[in-house]
Backbone and ligand atoms as CSV (ligand in chain L), in Angstrom:
chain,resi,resn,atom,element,x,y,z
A,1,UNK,N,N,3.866,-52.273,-6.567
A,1,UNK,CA,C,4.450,-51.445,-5.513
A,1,UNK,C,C,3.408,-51.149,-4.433
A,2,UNK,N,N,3.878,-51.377,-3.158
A,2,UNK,CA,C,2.859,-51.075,-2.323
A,2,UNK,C,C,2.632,-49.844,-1.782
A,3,UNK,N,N,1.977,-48.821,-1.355
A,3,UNK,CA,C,1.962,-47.616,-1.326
A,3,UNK,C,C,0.726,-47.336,-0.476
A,4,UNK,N,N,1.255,-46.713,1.200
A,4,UNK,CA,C,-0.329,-46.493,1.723
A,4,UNK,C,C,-1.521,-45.626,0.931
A,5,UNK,N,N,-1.198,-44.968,-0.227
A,5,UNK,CA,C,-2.024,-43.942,-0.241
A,5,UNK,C,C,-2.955,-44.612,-1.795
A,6,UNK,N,N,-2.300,-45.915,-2.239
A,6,UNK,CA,C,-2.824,-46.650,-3.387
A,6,UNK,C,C,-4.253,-47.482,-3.007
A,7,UNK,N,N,-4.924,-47.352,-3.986
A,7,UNK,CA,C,-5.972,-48.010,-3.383
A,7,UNK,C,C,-6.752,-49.086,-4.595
A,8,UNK,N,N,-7.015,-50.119,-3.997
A,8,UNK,CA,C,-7.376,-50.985,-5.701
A,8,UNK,C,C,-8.605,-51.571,-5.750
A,9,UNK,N,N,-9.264,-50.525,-6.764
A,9,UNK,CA,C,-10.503,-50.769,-6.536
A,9,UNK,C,C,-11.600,-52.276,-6.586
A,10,UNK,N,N,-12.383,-52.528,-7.143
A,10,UNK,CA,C,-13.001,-53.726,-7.072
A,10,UNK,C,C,-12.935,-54.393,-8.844
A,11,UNK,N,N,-12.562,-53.141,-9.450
A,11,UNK,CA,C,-12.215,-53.733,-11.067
A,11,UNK,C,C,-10.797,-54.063,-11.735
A,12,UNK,N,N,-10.095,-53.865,-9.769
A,12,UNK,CA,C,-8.595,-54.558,-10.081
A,12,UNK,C,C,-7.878,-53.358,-10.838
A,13,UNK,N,N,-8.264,-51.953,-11.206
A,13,UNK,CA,C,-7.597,-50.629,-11.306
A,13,UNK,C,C,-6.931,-50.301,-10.087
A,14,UNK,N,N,-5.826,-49.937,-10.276
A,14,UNK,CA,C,-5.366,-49.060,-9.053
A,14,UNK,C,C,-5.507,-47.634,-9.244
A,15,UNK,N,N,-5.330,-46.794,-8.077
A,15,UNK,CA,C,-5.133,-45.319,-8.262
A,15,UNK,C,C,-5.046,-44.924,-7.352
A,16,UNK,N,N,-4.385,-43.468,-7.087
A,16,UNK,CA,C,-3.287,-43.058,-6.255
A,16,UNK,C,C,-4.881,-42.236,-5.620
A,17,UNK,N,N,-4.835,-41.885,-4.058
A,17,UNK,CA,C,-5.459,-41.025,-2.980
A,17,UNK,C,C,-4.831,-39.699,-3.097
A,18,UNK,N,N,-5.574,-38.586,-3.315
A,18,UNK,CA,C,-4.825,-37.297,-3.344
A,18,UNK,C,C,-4.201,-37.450,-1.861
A,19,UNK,N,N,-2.757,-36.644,-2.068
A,19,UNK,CA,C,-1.868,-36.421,-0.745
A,19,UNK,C,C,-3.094,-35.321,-0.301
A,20,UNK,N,N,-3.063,-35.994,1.275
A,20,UNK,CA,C,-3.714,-34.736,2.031
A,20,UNK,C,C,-3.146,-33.678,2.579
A,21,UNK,N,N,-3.569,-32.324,1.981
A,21,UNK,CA,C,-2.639,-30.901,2.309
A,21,UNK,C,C,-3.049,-30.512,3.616
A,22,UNK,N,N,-1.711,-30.950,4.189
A,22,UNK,CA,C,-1.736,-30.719,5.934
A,22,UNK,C,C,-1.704,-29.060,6.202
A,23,UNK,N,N,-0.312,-28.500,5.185
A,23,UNK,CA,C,0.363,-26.952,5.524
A,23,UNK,C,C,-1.463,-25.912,4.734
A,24,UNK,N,N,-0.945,-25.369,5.023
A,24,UNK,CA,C,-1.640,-24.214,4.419
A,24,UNK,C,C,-0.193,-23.175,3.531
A,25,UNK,N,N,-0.530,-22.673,2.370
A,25,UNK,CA,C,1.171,-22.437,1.641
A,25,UNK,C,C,1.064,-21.399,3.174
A,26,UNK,N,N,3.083,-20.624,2.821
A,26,UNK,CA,C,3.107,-19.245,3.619
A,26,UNK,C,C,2.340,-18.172,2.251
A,27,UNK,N,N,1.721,-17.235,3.339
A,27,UNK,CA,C,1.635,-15.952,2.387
A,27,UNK,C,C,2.525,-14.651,2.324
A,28,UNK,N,N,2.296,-14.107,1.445
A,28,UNK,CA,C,2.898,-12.620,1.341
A,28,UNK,C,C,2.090,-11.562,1.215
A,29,UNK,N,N,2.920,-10.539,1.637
A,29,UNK,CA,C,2.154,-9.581,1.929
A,29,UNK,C,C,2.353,-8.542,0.740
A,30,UNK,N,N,2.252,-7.890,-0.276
A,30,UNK,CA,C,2.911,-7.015,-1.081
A,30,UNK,C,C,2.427,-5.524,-0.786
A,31,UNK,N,N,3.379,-4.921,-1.100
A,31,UNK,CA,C,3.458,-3.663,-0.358
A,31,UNK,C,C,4.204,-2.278,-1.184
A,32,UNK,N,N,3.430,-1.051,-1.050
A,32,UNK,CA,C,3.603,-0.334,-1.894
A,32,UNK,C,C,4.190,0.732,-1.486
A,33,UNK,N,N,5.338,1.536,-1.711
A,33,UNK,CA,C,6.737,2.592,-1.289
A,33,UNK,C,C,6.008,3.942,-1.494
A,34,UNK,N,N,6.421,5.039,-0.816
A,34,UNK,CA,C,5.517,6.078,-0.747
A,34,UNK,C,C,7.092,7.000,-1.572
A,35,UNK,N,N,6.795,7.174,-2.275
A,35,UNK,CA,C,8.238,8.212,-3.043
A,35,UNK,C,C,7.101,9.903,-3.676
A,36,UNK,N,N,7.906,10.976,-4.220
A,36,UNK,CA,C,7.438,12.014,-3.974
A,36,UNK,C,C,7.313,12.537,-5.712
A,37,UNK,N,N,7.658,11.658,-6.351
A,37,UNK,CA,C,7.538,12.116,-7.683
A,37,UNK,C,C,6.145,11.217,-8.614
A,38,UNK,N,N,5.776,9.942,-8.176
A,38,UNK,CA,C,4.724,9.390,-8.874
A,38,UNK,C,C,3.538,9.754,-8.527
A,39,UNK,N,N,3.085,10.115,-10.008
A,39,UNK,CA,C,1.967,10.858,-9.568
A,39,UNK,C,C,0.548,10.120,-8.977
A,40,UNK,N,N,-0.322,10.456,-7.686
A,40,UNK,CA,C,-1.285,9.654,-6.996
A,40,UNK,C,C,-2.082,8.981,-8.291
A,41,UNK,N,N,-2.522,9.660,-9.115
A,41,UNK,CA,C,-3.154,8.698,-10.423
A,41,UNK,C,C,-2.671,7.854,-10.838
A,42,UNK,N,N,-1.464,7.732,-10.860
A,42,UNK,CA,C,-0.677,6.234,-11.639
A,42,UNK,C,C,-0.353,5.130,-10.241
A,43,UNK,N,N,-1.007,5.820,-9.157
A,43,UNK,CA,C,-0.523,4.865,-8.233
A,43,UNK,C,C,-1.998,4.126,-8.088
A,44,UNK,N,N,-3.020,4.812,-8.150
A,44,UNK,CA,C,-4.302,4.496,-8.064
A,44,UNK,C,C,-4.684,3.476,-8.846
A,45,UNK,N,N,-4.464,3.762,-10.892
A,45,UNK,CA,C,-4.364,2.895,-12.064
A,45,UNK,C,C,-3.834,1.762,-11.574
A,46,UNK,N,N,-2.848,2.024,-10.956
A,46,UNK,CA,C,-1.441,0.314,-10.877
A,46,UNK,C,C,-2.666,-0.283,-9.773
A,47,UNK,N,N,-3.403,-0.292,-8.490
A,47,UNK,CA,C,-3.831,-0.425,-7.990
A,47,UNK,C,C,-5.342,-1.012,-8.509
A,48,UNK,N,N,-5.841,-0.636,-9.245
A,48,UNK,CA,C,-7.305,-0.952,-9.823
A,48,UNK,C,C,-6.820,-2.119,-10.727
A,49,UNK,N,N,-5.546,-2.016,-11.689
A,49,UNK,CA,C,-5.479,-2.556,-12.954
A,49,UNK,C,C,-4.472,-4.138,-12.335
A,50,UNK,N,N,-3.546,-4.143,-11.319
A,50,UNK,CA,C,-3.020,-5.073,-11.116
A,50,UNK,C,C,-3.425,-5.860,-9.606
A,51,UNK,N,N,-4.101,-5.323,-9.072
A,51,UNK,CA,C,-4.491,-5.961,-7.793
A,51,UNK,C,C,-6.068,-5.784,-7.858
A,52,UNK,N,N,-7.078,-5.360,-8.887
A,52,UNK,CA,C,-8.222,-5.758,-8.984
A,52,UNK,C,C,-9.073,-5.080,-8.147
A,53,UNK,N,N,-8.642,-3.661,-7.665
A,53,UNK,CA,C,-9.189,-2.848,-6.696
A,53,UNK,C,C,-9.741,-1.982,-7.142
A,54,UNK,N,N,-11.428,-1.730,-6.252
A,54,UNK,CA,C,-12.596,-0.737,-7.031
A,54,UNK,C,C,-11.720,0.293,-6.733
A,55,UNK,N,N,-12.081,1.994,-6.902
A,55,UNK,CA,C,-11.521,3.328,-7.321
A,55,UNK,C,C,-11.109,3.159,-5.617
A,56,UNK,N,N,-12.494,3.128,-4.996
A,56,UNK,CA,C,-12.218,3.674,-3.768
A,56,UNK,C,C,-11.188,3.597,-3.119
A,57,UNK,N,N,-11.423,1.448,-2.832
A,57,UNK,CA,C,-9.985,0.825,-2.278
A,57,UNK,C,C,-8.621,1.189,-2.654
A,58,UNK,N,N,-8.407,1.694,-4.011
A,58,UNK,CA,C,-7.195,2.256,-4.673
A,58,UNK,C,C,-7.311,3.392,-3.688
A,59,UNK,N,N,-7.711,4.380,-3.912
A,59,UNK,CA,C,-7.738,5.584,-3.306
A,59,UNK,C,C,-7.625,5.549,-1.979
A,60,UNK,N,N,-8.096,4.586,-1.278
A,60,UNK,CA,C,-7.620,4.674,0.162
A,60,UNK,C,C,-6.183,4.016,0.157
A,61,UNK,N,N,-5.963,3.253,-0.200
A,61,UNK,CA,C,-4.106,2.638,-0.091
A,61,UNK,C,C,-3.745,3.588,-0.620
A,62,UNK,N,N,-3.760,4.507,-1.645
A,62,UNK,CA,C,-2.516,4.938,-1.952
A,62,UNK,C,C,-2.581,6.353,-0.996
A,63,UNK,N,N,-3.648,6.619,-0.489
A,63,UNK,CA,C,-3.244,7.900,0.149
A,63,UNK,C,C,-3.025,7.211,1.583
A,64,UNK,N,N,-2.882,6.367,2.559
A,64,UNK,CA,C,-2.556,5.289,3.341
A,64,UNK,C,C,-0.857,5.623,3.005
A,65,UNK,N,N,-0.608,4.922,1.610
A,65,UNK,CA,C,1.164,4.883,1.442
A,65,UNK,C,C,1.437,6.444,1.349
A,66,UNK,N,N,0.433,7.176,0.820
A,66,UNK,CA,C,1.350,8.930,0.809
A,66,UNK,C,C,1.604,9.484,2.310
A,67,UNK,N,N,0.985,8.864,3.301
A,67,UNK,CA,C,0.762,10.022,4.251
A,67,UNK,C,C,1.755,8.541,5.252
A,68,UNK,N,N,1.381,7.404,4.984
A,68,UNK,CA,C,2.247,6.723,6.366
A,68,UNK,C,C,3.409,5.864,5.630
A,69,UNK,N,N,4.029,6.332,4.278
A,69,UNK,CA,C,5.072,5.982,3.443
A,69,UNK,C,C,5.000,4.430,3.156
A,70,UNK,N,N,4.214,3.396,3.397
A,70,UNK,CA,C,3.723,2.131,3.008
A,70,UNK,C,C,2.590,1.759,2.977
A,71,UNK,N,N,2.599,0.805,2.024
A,71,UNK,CA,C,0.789,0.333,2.685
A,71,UNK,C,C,0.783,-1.245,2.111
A,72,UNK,N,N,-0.126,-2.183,2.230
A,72,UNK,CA,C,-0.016,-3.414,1.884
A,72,UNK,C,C,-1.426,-3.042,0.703
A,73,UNK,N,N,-1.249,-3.865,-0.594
A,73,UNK,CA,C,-2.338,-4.096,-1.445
A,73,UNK,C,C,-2.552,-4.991,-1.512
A,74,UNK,N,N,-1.701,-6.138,-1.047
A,74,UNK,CA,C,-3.082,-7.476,-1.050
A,74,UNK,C,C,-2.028,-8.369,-0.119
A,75,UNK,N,N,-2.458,-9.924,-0.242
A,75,UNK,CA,C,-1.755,-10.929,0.635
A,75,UNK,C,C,-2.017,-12.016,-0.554
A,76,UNK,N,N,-1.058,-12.397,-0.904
A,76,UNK,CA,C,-0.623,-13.742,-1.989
A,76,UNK,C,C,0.594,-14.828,-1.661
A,77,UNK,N,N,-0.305,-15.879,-2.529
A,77,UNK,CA,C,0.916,-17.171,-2.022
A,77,UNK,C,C,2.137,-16.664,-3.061
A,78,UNK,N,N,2.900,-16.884,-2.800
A,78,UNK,CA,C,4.592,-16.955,-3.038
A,78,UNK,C,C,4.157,-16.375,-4.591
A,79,UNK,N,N,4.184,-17.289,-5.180
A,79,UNK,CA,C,4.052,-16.707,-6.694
A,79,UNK,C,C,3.718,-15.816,-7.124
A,80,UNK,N,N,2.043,-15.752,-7.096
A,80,UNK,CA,C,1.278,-14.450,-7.235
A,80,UNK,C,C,2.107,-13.089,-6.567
A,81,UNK,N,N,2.192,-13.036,-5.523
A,81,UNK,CA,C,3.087,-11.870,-5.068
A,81,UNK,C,C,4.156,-11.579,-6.116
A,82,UNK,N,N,4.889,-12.610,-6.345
A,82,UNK,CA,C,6.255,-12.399,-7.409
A,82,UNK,C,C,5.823,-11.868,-8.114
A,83,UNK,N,N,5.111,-11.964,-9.034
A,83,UNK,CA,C,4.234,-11.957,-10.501
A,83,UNK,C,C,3.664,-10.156,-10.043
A,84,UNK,N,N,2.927,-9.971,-9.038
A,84,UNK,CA,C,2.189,-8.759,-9.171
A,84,UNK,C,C,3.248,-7.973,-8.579
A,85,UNK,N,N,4.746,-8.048,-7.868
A,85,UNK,CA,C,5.652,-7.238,-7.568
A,85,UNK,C,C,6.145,-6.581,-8.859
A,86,UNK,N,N,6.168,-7.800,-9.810
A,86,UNK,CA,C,7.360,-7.601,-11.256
A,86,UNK,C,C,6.385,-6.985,-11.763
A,87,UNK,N,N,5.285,-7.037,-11.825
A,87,UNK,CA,C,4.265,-6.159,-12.661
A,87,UNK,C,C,4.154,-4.994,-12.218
A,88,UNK,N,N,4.046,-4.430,-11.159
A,88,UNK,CA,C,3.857,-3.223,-10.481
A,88,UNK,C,C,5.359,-2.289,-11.645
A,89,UNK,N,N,6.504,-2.903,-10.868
A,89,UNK,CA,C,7.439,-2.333,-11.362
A,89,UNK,C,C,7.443,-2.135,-13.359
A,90,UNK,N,N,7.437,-2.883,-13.061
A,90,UNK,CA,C,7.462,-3.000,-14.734
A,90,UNK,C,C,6.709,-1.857,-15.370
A,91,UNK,N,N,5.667,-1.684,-14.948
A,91,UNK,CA,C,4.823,-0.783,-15.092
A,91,UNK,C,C,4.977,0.440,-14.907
A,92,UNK,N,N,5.368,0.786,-13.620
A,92,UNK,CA,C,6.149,2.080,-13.082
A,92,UNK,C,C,7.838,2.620,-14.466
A,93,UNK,N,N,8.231,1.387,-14.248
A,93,UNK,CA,C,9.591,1.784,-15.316
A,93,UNK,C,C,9.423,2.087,-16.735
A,94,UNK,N,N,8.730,1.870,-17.185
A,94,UNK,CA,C,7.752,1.815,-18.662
A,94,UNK,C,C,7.344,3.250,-18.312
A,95,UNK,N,N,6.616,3.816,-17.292
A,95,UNK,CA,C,6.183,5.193,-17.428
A,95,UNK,C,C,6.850,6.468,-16.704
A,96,UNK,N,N,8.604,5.222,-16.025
A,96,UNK,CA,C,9.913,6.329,-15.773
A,96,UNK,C,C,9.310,6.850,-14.734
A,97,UNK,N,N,8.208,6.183,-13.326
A,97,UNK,CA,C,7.934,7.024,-12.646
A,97,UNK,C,C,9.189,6.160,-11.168
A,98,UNK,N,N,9.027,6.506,-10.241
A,98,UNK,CA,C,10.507,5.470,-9.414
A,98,UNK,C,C,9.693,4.860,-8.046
A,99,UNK,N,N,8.283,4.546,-8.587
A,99,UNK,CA,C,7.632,3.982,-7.848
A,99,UNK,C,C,8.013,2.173,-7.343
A,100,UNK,N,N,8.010,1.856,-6.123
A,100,UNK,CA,C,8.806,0.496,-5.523
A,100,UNK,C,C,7.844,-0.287,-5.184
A,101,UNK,N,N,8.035,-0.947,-5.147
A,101,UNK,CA,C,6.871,-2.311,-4.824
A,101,UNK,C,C,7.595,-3.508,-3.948
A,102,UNK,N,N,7.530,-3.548,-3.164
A,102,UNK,CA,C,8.122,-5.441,-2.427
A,102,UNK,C,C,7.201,-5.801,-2.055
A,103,UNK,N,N,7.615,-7.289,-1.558
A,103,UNK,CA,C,7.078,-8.131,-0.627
A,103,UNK,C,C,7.561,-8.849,0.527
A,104,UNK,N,N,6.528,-9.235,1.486
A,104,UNK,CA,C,7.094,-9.973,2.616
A,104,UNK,C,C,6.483,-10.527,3.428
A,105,UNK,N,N,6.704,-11.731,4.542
A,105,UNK,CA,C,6.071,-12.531,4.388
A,105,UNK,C,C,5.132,-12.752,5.512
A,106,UNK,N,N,3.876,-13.039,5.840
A,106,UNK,CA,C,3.346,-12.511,6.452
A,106,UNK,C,C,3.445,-13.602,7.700
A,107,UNK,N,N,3.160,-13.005,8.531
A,107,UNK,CA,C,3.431,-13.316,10.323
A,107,UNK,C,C,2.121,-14.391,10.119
A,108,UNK,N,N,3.175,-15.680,10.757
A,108,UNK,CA,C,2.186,-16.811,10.530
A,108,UNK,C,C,1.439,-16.744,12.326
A,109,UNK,N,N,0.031,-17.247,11.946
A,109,UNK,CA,C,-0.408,-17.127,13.409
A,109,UNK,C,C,-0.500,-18.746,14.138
A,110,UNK,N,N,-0.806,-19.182,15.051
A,110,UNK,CA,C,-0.864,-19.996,15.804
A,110,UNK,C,C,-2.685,-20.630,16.020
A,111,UNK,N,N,-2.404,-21.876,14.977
A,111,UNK,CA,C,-3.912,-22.248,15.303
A,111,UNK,C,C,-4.779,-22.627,16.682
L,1,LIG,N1,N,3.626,10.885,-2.795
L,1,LIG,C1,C,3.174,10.851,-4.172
L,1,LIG,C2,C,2.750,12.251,-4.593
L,1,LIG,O1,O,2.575,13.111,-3.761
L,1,LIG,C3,C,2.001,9.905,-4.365
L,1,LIG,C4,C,2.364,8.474,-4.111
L,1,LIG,C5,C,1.478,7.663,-3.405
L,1,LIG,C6,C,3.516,7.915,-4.631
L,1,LIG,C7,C,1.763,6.320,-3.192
L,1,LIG,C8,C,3.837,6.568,-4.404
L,1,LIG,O2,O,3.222,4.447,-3.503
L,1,LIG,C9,C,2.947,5.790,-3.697
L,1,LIG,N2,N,2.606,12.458,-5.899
């Protein structure tokens, strides 16, 4: 089969050229709901323990989401976002607090 991206070497092996990644993926943005019953410590914990953030950085987002009712905790490709949305929650529902978590997608710029 002929194939531009095949290439055959000099020991008569063939093998395939990695496809070259033109896109860059889209990212997401995930983002944390400012509600009046979870308490700032469990928002801080979810923050250190699922997005990998020292005390401080916790502590500045979540008082960021208390005082301007959102805040972003990180920027992930498609998946990862999924994964740390369902975790956030999951987490929150397990400790019955009605803390929200989404995502969305971030404003692509113009190279
Ligand atoms: N507003 C909450 C309180 O006063 C704290 C809080 C911060 C809740 C951030 C949610 O995403 C949140 N206990």
């Amino acid at each position: 089969m002929s194939n531009s991206r095949e290439i055959t070497r000099s020991s008569g092996t063939s093998v395939e050229e990695a496809k070259p990644r033109l896109k860059k993926p889209r990212m997401y943005r995930v983002l944390l709901m400012n509600d009046d019953y979870t308490p700032m410590e469990f928002v801080v914990r979810i923050l250190r323990k699922i997005f990998r953030l020292t005390e401080e950085q916790s502590v500045q987002i979540m008082l960021k989401v208390h005082t301007e009712g959102s805040g972003v905790c990180g920027v992930f490709t498609a998946e990862i976002a999924e994964t740390r949305v369902r975790e956030v929650l999951g987490l929150a529902r397990e400790h019955q607090h009605p803390l929200k978590c989404t995502m969305e997608p971030e404003k692509r710029h113009v190279i």
